[in-house]
Structures are given as C-alpha cells and as structure tokens.
Jmol script that loads the backbone (N, CA, C; Angstrom):
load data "model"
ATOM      1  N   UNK A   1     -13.836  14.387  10.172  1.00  0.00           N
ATOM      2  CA  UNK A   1     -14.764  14.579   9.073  1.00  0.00           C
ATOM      3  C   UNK A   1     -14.955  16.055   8.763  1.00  0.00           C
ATOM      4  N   UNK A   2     -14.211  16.876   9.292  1.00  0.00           N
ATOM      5  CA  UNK A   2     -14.051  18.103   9.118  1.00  0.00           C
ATOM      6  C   UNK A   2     -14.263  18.942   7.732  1.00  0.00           C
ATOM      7  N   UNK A   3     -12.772  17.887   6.682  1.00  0.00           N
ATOM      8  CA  UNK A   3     -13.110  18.561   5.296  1.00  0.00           C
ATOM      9  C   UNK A   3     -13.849  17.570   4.280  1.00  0.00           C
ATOM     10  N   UNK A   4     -14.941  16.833   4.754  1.00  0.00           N
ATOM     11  CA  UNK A   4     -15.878  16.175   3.932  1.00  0.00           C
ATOM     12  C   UNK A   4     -17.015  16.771   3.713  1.00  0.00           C
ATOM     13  N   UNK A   5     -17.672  16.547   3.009  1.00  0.00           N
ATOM     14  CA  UNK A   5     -19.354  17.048   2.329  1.00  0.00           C
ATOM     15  C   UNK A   5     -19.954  15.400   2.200  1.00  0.00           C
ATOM     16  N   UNK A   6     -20.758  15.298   2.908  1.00  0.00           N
ATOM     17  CA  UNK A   6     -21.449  14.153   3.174  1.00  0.00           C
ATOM     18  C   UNK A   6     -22.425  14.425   2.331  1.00  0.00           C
ATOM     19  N   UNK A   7     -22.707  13.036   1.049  1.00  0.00           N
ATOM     20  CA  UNK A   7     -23.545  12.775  -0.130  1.00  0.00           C
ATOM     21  C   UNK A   7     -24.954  12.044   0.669  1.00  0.00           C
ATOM     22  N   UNK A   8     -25.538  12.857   0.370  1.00  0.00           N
ATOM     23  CA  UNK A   8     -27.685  13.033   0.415  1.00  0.00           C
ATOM     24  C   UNK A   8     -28.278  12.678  -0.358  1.00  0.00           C
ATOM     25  N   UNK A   9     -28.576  11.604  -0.653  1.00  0.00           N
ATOM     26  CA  UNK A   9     -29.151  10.941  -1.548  1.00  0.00           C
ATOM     27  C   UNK A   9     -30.958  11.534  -1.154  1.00  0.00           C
ATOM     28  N   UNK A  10     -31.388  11.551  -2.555  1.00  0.00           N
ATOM     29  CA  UNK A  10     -33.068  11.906  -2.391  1.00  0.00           C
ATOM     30  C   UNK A  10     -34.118  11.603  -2.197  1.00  0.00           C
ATOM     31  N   UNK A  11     -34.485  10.114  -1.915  1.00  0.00           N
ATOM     32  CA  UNK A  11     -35.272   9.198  -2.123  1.00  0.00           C
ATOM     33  C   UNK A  11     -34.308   7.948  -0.567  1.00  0.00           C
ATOM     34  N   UNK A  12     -35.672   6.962  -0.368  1.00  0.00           N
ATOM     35  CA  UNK A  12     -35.420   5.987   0.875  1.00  0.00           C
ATOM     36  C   UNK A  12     -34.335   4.841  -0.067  1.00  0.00           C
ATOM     37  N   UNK A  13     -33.992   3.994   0.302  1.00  0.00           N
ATOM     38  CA  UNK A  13     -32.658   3.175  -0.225  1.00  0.00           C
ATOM     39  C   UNK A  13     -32.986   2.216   0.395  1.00  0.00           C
ATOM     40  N   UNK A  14     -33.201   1.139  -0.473  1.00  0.00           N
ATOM     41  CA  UNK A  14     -33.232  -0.282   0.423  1.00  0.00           C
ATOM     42  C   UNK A  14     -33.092  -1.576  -0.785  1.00  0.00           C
ATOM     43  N   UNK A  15     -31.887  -1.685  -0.403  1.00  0.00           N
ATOM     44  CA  UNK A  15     -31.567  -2.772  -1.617  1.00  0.00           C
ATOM     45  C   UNK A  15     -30.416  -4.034  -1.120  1.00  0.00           C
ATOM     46  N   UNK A  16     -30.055  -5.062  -1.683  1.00  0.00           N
ATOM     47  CA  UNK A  16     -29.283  -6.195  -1.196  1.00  0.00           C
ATOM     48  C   UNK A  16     -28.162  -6.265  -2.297  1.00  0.00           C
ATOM     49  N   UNK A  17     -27.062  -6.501  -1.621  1.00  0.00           N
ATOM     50  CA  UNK A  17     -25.662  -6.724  -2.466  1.00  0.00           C
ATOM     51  C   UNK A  17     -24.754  -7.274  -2.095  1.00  0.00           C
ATOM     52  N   UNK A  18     -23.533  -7.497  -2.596  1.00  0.00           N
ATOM     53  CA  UNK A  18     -22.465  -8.348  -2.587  1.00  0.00           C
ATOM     54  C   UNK A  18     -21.395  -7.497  -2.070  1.00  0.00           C
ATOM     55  N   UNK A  19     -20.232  -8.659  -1.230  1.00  0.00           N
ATOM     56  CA  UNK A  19     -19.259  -8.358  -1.366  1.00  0.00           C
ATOM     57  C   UNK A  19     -18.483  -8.922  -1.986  1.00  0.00           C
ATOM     58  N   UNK A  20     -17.468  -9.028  -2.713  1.00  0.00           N
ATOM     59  CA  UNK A  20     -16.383  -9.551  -3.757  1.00  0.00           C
ATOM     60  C   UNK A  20     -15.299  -9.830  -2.992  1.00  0.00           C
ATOM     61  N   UNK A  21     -14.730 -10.842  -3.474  1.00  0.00           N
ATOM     62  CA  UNK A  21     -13.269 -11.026  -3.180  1.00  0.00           C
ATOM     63  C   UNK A  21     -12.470 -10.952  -4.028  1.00  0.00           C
ATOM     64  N   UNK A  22     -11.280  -9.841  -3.763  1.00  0.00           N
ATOM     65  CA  UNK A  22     -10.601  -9.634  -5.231  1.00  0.00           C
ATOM     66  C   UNK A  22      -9.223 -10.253  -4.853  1.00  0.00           C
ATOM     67  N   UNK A  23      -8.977 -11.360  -5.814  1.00  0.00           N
ATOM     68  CA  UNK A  23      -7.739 -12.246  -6.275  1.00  0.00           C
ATOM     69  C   UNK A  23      -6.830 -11.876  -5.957  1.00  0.00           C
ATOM     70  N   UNK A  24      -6.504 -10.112  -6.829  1.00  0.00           N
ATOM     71  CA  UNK A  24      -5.222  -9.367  -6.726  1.00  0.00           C
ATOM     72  C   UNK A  24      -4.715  -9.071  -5.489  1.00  0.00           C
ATOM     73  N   UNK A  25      -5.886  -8.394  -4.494  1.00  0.00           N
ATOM     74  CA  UNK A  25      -5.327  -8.300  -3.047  1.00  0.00           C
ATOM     75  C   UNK A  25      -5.861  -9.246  -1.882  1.00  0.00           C
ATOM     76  N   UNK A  26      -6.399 -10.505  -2.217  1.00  0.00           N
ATOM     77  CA  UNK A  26      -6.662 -11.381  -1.764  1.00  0.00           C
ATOM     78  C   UNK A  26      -7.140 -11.339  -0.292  1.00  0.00           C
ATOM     79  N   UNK A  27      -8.212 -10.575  -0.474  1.00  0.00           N
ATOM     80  CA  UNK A  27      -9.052 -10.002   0.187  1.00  0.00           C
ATOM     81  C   UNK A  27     -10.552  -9.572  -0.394  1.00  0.00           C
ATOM     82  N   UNK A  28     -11.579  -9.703   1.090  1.00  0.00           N
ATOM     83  CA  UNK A  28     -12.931  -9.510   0.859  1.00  0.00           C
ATOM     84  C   UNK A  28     -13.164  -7.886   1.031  1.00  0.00           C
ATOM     85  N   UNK A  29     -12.878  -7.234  -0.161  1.00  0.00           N
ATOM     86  CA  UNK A  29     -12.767  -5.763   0.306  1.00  0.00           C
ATOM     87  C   UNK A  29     -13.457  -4.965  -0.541  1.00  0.00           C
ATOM     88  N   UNK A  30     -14.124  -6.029  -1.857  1.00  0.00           N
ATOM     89  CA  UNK A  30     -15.061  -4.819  -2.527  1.00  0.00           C
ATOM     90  C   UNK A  30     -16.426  -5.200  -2.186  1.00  0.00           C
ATOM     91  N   UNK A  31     -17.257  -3.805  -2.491  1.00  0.00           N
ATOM     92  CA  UNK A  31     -18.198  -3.594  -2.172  1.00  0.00           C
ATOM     93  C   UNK A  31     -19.201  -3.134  -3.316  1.00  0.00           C
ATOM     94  N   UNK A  32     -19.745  -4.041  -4.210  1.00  0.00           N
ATOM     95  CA  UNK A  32     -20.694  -3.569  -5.643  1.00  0.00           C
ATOM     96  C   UNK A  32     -21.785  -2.335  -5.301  1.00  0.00           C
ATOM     97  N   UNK A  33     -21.657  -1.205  -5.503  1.00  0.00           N
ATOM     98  CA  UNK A  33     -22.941  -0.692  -5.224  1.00  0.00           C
ATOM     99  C   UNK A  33     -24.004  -0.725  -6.586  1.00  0.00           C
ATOM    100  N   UNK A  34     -25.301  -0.857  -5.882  1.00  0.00           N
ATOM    101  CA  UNK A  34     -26.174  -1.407  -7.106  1.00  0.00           C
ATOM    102  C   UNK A  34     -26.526  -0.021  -7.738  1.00  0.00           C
ATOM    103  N   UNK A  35     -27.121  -0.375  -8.750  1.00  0.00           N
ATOM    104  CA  UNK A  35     -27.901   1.127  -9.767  1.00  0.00           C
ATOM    105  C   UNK A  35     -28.755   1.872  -9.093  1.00  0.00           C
ATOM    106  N   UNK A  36     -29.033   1.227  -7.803  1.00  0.00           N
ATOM    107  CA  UNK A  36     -30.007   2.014  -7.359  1.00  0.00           C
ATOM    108  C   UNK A  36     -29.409   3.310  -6.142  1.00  0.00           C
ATOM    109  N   UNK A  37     -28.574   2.840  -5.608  1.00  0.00           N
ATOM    110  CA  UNK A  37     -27.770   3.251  -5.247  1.00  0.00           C
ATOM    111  C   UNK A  37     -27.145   4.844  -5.802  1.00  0.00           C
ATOM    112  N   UNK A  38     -26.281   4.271  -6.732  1.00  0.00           N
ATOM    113  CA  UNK A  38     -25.828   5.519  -7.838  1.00  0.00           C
ATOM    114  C   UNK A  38     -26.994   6.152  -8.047  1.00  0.00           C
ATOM    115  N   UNK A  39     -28.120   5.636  -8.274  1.00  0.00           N
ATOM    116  CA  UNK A  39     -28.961   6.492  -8.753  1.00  0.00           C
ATOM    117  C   UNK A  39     -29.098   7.996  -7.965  1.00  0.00           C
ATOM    118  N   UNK A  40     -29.149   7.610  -6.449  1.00  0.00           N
ATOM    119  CA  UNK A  40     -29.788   8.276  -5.275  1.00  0.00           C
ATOM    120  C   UNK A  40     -28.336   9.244  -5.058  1.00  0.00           C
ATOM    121  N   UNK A  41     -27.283   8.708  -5.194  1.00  0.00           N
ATOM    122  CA  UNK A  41     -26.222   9.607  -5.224  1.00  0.00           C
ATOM    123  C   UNK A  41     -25.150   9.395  -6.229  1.00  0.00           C
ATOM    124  N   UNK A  42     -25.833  10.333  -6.913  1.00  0.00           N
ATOM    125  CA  UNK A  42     -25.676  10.464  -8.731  1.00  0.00           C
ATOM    126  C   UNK A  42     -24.112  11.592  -8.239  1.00  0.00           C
ATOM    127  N   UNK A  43     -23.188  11.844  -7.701  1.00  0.00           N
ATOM    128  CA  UNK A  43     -21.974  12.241  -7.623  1.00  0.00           C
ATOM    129  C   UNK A  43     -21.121  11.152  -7.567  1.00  0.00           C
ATOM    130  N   UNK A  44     -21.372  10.118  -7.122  1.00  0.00           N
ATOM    131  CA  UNK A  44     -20.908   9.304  -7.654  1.00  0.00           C
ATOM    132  C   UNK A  44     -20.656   8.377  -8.977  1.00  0.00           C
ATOM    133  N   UNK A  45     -21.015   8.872  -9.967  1.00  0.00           N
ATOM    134  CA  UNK A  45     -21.010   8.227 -11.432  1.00  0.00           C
ATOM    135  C   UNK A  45     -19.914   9.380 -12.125  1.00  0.00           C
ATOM    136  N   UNK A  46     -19.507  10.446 -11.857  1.00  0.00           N
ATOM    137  CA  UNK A  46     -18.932  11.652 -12.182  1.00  0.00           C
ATOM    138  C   UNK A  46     -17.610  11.000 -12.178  1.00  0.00           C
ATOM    139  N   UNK A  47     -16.927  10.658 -12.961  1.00  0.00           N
ATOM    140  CA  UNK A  47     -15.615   9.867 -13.590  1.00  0.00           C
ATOM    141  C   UNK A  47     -14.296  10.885 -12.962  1.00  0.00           C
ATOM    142  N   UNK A  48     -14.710  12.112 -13.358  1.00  0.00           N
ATOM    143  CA  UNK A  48     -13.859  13.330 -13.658  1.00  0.00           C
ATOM    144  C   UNK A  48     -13.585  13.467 -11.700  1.00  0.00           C
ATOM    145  N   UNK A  49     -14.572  13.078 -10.664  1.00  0.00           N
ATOM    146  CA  UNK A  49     -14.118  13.048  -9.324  1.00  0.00           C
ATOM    147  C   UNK A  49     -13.575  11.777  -9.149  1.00  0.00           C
ATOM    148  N   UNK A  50     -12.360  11.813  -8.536  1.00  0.00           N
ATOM    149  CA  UNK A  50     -11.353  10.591  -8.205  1.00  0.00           C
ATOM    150  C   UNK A  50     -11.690  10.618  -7.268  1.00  0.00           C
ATOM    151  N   UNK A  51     -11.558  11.070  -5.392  1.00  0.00           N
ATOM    152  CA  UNK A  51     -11.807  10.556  -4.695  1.00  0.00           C
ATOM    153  C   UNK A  51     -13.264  10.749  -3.628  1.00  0.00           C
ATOM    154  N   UNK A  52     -13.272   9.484  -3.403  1.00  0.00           N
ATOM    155  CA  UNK A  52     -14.838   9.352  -2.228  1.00  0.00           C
ATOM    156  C   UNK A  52     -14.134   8.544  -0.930  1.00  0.00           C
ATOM    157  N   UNK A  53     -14.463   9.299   0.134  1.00  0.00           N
ATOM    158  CA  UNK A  53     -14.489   8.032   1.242  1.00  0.00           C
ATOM    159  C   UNK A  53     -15.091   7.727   2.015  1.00  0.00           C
ATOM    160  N   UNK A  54     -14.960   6.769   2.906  1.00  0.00           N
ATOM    161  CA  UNK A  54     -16.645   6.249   3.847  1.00  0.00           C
ATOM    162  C   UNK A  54     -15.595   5.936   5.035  1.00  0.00           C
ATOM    163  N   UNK A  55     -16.371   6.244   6.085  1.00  0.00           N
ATOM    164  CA  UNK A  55     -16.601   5.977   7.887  1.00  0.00           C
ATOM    165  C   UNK A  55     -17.445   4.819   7.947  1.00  0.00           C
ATOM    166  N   UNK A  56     -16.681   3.871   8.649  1.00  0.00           N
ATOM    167  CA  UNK A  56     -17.227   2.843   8.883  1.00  0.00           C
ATOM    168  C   UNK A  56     -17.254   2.843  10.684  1.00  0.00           C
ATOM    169  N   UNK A  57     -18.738   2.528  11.561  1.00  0.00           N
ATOM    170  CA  UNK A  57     -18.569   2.425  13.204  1.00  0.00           C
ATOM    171  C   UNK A  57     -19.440   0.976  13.148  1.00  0.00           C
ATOM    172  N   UNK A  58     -19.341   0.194  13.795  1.00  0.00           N
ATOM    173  CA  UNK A  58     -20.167  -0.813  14.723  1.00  0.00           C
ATOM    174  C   UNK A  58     -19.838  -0.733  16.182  1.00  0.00           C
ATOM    175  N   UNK A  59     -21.289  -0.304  16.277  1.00  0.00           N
ATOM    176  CA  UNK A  59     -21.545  -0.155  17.661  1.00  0.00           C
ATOM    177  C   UNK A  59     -22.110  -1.805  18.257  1.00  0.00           C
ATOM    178  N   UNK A  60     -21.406  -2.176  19.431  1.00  0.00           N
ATOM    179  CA  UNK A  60     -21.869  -4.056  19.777  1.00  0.00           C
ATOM    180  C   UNK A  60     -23.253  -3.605  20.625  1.00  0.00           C
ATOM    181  N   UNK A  61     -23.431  -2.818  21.467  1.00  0.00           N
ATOM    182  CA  UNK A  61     -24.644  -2.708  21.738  1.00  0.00           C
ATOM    183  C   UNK A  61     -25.733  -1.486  21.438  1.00  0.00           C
ATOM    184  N   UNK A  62     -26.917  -1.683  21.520  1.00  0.00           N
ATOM    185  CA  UNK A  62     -28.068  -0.519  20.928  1.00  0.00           C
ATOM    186  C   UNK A  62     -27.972   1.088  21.830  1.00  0.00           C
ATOM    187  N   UNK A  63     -27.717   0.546  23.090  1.00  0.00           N
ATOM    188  CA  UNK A  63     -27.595   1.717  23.302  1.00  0.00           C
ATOM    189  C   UNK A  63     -26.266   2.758  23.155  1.00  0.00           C
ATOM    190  N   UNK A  64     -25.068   2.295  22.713  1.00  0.00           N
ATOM    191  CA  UNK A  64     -23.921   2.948  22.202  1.00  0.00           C
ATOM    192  C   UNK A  64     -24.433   3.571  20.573  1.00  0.00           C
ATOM    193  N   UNK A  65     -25.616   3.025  19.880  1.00  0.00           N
ATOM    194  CA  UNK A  65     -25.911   3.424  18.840  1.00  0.00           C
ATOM    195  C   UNK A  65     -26.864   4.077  18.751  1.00  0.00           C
ATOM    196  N   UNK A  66     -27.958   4.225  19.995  1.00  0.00           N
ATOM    197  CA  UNK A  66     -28.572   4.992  20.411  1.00  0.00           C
ATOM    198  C   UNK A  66     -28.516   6.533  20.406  1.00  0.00           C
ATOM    199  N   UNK A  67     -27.328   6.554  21.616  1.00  0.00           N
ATOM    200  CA  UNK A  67     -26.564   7.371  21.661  1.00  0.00           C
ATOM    201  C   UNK A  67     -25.809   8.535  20.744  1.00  0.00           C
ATOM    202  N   UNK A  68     -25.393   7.317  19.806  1.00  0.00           N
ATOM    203  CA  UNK A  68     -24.319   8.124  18.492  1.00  0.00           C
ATOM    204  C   UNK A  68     -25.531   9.078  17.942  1.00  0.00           C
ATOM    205  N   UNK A  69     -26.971   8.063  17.521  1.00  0.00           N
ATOM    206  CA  UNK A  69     -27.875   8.662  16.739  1.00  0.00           C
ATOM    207  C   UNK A  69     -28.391  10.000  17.421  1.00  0.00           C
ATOM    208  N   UNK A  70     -28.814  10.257  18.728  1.00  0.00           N
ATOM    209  CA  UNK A  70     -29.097  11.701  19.403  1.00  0.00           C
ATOM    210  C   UNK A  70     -27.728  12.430  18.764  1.00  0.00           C
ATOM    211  N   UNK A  71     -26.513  12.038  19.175  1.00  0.00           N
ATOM    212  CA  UNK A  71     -25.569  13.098  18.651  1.00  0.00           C
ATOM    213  C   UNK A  71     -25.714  13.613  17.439  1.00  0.00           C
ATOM    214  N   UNK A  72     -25.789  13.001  16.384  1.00  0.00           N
ATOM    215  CA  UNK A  72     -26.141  13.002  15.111  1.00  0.00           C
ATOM    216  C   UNK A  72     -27.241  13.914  14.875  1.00  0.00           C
ATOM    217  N   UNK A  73     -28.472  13.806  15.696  1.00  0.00           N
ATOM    218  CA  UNK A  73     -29.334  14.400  15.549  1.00  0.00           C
ATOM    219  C   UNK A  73     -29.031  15.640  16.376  1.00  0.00           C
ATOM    220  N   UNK A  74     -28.478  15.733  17.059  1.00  0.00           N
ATOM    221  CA  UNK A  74     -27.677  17.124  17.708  1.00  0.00           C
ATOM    222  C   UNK A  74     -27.188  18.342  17.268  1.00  0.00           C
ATOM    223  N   UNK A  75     -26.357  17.595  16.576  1.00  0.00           N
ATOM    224  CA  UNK A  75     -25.106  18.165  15.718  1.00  0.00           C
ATOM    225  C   UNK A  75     -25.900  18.627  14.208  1.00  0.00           C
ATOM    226  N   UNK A  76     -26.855  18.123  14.137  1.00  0.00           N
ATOM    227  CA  UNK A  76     -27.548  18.119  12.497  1.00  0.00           C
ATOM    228  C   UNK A  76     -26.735  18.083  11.282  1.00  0.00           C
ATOM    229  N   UNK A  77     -26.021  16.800  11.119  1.00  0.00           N
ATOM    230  CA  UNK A  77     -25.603  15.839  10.654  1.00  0.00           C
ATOM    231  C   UNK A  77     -26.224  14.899   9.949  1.00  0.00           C
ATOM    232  N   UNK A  78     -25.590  14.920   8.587  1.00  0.00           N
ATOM    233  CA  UNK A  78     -26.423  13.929   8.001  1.00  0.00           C
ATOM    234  C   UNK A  78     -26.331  12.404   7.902  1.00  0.00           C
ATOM    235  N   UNK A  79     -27.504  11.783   8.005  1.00  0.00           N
ATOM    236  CA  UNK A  79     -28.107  10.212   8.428  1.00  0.00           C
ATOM    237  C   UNK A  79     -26.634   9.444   7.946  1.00  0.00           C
ATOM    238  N   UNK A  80     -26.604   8.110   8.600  1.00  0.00           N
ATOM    239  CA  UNK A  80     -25.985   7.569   8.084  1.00  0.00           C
ATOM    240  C   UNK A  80     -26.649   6.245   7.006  1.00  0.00           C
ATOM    241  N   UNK A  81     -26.124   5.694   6.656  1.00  0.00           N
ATOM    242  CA  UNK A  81     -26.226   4.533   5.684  1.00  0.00           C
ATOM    243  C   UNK A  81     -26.052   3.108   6.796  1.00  0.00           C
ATOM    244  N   UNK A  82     -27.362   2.581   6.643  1.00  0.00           N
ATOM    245  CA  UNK A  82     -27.667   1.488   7.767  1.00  0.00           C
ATOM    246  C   UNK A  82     -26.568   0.198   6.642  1.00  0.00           C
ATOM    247  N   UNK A  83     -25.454  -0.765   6.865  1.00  0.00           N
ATOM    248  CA  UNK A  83     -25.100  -1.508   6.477  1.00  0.00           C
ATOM    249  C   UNK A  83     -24.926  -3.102   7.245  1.00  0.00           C
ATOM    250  N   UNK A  84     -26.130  -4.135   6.781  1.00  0.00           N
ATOM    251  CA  UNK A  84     -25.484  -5.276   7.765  1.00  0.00           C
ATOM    252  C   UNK A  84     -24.674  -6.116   6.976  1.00  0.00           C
ATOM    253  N   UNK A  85     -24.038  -6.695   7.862  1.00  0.00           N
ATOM    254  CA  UNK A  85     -22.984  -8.335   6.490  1.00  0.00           C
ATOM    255  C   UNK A  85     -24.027  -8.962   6.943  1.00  0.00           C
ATOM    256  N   UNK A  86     -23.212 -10.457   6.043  1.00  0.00           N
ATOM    257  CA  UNK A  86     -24.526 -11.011   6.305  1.00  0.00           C
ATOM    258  C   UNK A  86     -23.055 -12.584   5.730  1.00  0.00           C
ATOM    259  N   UNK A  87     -23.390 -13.742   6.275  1.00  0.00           N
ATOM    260  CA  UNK A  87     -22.676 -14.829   5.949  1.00  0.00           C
ATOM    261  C   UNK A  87     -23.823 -15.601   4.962  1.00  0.00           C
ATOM    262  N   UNK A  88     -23.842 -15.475   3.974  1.00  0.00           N
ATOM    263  CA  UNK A  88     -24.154 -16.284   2.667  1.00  0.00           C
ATOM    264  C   UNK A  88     -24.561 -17.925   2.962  1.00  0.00           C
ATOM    265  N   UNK A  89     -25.804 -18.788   2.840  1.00  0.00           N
ATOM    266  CA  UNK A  89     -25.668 -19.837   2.601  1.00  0.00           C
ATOM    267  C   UNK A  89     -25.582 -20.579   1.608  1.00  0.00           C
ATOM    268  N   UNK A  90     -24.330 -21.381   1.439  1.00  0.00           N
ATOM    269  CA  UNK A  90     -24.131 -22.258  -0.001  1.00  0.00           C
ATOM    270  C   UNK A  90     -25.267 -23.274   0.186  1.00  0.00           C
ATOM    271  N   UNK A  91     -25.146 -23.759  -1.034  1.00  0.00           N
ATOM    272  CA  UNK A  91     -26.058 -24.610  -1.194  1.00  0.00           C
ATOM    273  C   UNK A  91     -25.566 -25.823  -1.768  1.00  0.00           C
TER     274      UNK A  91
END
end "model"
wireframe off; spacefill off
backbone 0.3
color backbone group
C-alpha cells in the first residue's frame, strides 16, 4: 500500500447495499455503492480518475482484528471501512 492515498471520507457512514451478479462474468463481484457513500468520498464521482482500488482482510477471530486495529492505530493509518455480507432471505 505503499503508492496509495487512502480516501477519508468526512462524516460517520452507515448504510445497507447490494451485491450484483453480473451475467457477463458470471459472477457475484459487483458491489453498488449508495449516494451516500459517494457523497462522503466525493473522489470518487471524478470520471476523469480511472483507477481506485480496495484491500480486502477477514480476520476469523477478534483478536487477530484486534490486533490489526492497534497496528493501525500505531502506524496512524487511516480507519478502515467495516464491511459484513450478509446471505439474503427470499421470500
């Protein structure tokens, strides 16, 4: 993560969304971010920047995430973005 600039959104974030399954690569691989979202990190709506990318970790237990978070707070590093899945009930 060396040559990244990690996006700081200004305001707390707490919102619910989808993942998509797209046909073409027949796979569950998009991820809608809502307006509220963009809102908070408004570099992302900027057309004229092509690329963004994201670090994805799951940690299986609390204290391996514990952990990461002191480092984080160590290093003074910015927060990450809390993400759970979640399995959908049909109805």
């Amino acid at each position: 993560m060396e040559n990244k600039k990690p996006l700081l959104p200004r305001n707390f974030i707490d919102v619910d969304g989808k993942i998509l399954y797209s046909e073409g690569n027949q796979a569950w691989n998009t991820i809608k971010l809502k307006k509220e979202v963009l809102n908070e990190f408004y570099q992302l709506k900027d057309k004229r920047l092509k690329l963004f990318s994201y670090k994805m970790v799951y940690y299986r237990i609390f204290e391996e995430l514990e952990k990461a978070i002191k480092e984080l707070k160590k290093n003074n590093q910015a927060l990450p973005v809390l993400v759970w899945l979640y399995k959908d009930e049909t109805s």
